[in-house]
C-alpha positions in Angstrom: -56.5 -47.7 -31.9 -53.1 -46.7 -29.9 -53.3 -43.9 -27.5 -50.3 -41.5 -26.7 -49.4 -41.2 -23.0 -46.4 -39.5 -21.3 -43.3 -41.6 -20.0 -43.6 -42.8 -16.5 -41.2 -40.4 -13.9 -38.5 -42.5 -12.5 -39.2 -42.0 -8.7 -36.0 -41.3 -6.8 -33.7 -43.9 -5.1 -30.1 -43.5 -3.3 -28.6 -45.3 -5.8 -29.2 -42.2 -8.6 -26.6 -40.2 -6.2 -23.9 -42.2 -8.0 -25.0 -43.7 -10.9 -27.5 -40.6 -12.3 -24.8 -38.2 -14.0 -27.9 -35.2 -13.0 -26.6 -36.0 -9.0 -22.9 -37.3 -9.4 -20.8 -34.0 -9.2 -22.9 -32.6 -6.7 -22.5 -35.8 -4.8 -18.5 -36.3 -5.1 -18.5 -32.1 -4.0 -20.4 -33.0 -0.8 -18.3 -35.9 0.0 -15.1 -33.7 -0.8 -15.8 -31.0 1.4 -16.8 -33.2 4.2 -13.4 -35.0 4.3 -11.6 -31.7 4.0 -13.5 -30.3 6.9 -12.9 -33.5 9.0 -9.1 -33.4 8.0 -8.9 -29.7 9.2 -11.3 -30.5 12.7 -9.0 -33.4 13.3 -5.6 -31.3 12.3 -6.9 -28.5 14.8 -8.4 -30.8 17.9 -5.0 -32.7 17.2 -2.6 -29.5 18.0 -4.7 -28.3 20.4 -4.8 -31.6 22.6 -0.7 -31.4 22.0 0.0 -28.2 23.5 -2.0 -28.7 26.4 -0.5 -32.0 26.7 2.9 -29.3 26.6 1.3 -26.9 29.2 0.6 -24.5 26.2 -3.3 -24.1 25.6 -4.3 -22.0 22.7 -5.0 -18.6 24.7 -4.4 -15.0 24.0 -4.4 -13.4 26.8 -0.4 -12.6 25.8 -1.5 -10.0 23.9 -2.2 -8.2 27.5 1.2 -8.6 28.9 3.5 -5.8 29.0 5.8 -6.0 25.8 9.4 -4.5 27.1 11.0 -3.3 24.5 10.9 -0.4 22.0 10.1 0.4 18.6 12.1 2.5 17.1 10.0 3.7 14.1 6.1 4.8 14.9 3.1 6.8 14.1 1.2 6.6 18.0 2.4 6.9 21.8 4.4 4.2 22.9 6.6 3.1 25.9 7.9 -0.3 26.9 5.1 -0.2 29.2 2.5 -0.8 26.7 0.9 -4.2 26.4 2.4 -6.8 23.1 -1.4 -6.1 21.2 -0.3 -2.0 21.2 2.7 -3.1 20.2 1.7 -5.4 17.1 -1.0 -2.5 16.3 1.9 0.2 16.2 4.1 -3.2 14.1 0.7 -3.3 11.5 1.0 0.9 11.1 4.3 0.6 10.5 3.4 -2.3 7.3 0.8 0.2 6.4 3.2 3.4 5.7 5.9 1.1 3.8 2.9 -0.6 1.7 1.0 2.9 1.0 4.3 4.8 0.0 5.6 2.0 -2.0 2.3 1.3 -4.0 2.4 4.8 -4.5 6.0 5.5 -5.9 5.9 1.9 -7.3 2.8 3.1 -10.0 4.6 6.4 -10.6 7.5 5.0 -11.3 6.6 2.3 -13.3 4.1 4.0 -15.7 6.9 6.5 -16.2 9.4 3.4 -17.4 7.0 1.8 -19.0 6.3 4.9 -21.3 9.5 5.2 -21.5 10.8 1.7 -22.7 8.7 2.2 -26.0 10.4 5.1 -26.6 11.9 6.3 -29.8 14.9 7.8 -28.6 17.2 4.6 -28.6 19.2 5.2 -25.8 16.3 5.7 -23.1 14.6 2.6 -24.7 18.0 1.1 -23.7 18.5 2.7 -20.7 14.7 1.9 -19.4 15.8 -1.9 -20.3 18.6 -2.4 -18.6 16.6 -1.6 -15.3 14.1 -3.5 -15.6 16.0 -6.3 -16.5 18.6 -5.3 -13.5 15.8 -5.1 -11.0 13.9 -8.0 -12.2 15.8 -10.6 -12.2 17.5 -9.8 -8.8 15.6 -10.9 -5.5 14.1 -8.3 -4.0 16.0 -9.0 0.1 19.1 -8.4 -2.0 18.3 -4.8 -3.0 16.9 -4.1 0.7 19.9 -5.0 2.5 22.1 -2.9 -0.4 19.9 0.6 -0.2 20.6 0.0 3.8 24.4 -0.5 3.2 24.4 2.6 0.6 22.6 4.8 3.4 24.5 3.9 6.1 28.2 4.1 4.5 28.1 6.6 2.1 25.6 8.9 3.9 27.5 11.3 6.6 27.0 11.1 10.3 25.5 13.6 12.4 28.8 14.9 13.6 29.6 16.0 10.5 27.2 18.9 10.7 28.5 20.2 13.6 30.9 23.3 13.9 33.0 25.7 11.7 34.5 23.0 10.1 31.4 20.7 9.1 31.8 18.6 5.9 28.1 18.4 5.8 25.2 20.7 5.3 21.6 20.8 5.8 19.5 20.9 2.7 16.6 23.1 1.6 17.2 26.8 4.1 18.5 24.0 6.9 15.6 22.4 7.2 16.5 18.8 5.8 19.2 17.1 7.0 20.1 13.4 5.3 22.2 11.2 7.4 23.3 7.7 7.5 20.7 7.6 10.7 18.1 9.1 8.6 16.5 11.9 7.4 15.2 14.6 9.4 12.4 16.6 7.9 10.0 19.5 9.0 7.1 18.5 11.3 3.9 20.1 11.2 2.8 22.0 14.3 -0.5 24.3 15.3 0.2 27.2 17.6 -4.1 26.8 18.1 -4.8 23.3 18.2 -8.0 22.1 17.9 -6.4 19.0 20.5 -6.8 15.3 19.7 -10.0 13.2 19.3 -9.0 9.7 21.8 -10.3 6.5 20.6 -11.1 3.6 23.1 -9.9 4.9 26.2 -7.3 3.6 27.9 -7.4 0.8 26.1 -4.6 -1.3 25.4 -5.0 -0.5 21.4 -6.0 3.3 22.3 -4.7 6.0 20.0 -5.2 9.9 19.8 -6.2 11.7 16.3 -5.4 15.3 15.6 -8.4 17.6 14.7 -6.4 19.8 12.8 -5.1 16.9 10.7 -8.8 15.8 10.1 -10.2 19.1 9.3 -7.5 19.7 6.4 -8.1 16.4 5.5 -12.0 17.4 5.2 -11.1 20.7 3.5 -9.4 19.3 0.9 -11.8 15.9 0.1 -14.1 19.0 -0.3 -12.0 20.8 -2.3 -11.4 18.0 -4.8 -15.1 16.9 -4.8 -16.0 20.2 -5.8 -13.2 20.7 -8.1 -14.4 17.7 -10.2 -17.8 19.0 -9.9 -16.8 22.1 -11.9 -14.9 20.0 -14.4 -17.6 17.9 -15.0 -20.2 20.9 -15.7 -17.0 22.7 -18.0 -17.1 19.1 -19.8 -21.2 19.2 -20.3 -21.2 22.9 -21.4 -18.3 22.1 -24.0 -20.6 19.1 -25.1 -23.7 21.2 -25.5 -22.3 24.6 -27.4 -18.3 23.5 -28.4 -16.9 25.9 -26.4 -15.0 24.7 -23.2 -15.0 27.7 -20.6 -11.8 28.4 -18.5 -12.4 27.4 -14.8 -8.8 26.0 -13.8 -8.7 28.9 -11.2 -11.6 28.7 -9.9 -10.8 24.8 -9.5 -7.4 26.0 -7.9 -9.3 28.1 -5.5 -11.8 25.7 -4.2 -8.7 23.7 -3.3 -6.2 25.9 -2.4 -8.5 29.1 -0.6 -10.0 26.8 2.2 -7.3 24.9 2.8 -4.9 28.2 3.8 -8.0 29.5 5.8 -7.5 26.6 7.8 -4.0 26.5 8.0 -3.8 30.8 9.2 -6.6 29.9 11.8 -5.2 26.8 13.3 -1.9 28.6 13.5 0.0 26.4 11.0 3.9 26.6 11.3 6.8 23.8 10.2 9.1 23.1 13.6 12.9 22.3 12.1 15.2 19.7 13.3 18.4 20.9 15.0 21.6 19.3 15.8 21.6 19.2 19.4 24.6 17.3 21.6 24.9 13.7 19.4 21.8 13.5 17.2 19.5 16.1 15.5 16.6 17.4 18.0 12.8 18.0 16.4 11.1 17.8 13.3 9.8 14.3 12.0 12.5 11.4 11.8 12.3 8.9 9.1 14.9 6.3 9.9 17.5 4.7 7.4 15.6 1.5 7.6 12.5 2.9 6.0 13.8 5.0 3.8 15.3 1.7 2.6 12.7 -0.3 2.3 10.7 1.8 0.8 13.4 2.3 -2.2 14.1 -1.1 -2.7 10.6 -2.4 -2.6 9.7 0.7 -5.0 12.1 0.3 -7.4 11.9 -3.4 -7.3 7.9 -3.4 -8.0 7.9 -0.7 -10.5 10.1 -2.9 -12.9 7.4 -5.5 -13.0 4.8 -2.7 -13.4 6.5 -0.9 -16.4 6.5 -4.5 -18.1 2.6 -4.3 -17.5 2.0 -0.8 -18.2 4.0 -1.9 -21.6 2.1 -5.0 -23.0 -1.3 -2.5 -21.9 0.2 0.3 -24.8 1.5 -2.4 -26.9 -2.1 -4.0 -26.6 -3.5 -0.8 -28.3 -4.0 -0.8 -31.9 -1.9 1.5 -34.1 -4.7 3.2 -35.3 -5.7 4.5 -32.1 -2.3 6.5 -32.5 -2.8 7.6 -35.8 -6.4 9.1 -35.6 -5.1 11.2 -32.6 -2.6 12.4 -35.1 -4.8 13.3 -37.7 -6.9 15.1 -35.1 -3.9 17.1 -34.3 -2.9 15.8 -31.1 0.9 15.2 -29.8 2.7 12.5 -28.7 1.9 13.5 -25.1 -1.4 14.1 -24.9 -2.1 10.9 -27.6 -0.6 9.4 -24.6 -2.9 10.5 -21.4 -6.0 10.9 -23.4 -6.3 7.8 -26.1 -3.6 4.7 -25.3 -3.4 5.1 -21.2 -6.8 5.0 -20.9 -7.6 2.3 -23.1 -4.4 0.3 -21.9 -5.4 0.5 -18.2 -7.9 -2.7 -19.1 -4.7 -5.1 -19.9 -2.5 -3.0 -17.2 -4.8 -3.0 -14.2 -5.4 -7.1 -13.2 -1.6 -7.3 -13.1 -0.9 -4.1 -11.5 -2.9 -5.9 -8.6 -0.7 -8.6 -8.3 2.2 -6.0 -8.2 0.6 -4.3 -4.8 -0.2 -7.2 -3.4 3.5 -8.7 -3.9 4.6 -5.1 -2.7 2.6 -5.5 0.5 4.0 -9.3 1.5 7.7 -8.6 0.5 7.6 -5.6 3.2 7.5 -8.5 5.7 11.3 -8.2 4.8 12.2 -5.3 7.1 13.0 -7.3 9.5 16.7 -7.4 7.9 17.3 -4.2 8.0 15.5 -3.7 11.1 12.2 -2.0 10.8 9.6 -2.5 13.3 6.6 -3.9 10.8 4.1 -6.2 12.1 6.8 -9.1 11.6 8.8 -7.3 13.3 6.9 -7.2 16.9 3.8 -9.6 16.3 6.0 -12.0 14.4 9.4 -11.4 16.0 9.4 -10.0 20.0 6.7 -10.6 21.1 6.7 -14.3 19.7 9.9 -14.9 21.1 9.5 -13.4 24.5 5.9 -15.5 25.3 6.6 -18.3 23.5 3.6 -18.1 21.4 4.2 -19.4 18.0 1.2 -20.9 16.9 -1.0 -17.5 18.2 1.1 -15.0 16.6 1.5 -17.1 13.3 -2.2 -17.3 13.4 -3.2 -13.9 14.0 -0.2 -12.6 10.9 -1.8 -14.8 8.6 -4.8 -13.4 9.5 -3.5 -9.9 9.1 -1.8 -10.6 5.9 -4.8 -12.1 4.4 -7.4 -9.2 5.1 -4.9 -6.4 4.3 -4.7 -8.5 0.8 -7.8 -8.9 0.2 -8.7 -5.3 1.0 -6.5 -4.0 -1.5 -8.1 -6.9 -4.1 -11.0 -5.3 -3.2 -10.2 -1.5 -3.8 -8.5 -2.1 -7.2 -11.4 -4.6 -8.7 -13.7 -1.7 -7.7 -11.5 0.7 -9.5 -11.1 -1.6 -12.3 -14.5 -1.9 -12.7 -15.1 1.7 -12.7 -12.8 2.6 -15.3 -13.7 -0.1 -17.3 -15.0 0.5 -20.8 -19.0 -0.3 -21.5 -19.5 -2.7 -24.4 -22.4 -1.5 -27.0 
């Protein structure tokens, strides 16, 4: 009579790291990542031992050191006084505003082409092409140094708005002048200020916030958030009795009501530029070299998004088109309410790619001039110290956690918007 037992268990030995396919990947992994990390140790002890060998230690205390010279374009208080790490944080503001205001007219822009392109009026379908196809396939430094060119010759001076016999003229009741310098706009000012909140001190990387500009700011996330709130309960009472009640003004007036109770108390007035001996005096500057970049890089990037927003309709079924119809609904709303939402699954991954290409390209100001964070970080204050390795370091650095930042945001909006499977 036979009796049934189980197998033996293979006890373990070395040898089953390499030969056992349970332990081989994970093996050749571990071996992988060791080499890699000893390449990179040995690549960094290396350059370091070199440029002390040079006299050049790896040190940043350059970042201290007084940065002589200006930037001509900036959001904080600055003199030449001011140390080269004030100076790269005014540079990284400066990246900020060019990024934020070309994401912005970049996705408005683009959706709008986009639209457009599939449209059945031949000649805008045409139209929509060409520019796409125009901007596309020319680089994007090109168009830069060409919107700077167009500003500053076909733009007039600032002398020509002076006297009788001016062949210029300010724009909106004088209040906006546009000149191959610039354009000069109307600044905010508070006759009773609520003053400025200072962050770190005296510190090197100090900087002052208005309280006025953070109490609107307050007023109206509050006015929104509530707004939506009253939307959303207009939504549930349409879904419980079929009847949608009217509430656009009172969402209006939870914006708009706080806001200009603010605005009377704090003593809210616009200060207007004036042309004063050689230049225009006041209001807020925005120079030629912004204004740009921010075209180019705007009109550049929303070529590649209209191609995206594009393939995201084209991506929608037919049918989603014609039940709107049936339903009653036109064109534009089938638009906003059925294919944009449904698209923005195909349109949003890409769109990402878009910002973030937006964000690196603005590293090309430094042709026409504006002070980014290539500009100082990467550009005067690497060539005045000497510090190459640091600065490339620490705008890698920069580069990579402003990208991933935005990769962040726009996978959490993705998600968000994402439709729910059954």
């Amino acid at each position: 009579m036979s009796t049934l037992t189980d197998p033996r268990k293979e006890s373990f030995s070395v040898s089953m790291l390499i030969y056992d396919t349970r332990y081989r990947s994970t093996t050749i992994q571990i071996f992988v990542l060791v080499l890699v990390l000893m390449v990179v140790f040995w690549l960094i002890r290396n350059t370091a031992q070199n440029l002390s060998d040079l006299g050049k230690p790896i040190e940043f205390g350059f970042l201290l050191e007084p940065s002589s010279y200006d930037i001509n374009q900036r959001l904080l208080d600055y003199s030449s006084r001011d140390t080269h790490l004030r100076a790269s944080l005014l540079g990284l503001l400066n990246t900020f505003v060019v990024a934020f205001l070309g994401c912005i007219t970049a996705l408005i822009l683009g959706v709008l082409i986009g639209v457009a392109r599939l449209s059945k009026n031949w000649l805008v379908a045409r139209i929509m092409t060409v520019y796409v196809e125009m901007f596309r396939n020319v680089p994007v430094l090109l168009w830069i140094v060409l919107a700077m060119a167009i500003m500053i010759e076909s733009l007039p001076t600032p002398k020509a708005f002076r006297g009788e016999n001016a062949t210029a003229s300010m724009y909106f009741s004088d209040s906006v002048a546009i000149t191959n310098r610039g354009i000069y706009i109307p600044e905010p000012l508070f006759s009773n200020s609520l003053g400025n909140l200072s962050f770190l001190g005296d510190s090197s990387v100090r900087f002052d916030i208005s309280l006025d500009l953070m109490l609107i700011i307050a007023v109206l996330i509050a006015g929104f958030w509530t707004s939506s709130r009253i939307n959303s309960w207009a939504s549930k009472t349409q879904n419980e009795t079929g009847i949608r009640p009217t509430v656009w003004y009172w969402r209006l007036s939870v914006v708009l009501l706080p806001l200009l109770v603010v605005l009377y108390y704090t003593g809210f007035h616009l200060g207007y530029p004036a042309l004063k001996g050689f230049n225009f005096q006041g209001g807020t500057y925005l120079r030629n070299s912004l204004i740009a970049l921010w075209l180019a890089l705007s009109l550049y990037t929303a070529a590649f998004i209209a191609e995206n927003v594009r393939a995201g309709i084209l991506a929608i079924s037919k049918g989603q088109s014609e039940a709107a119809a049936s339903l009653g609904l036109r064109p534009g709303p089938t638009m906003n309410l059925v294919i944009l939402p449904q698209a923005l699954r195909v349109i949003i991954p890409p769109l990402i790619s878009q910002f973030l290409n937006l964000t690196k390209n603005s590293s090309l100001a430094i042709a026409v001039g504006y002070m980014d964070i290539t500009g100082t970080l990467g550009g005067i204050t690497l060539n005045q110290t000497g510090r190459e390795l640091e600065a490339i370091l620490m705008m890698m650095l920069i580069y990579l956690s402003v990208s991933l930042t935005i990769s962040a945001l726009m996978n959490w909006y993705n998600n968000s918007v994402k439709l729910v499977e059954r």
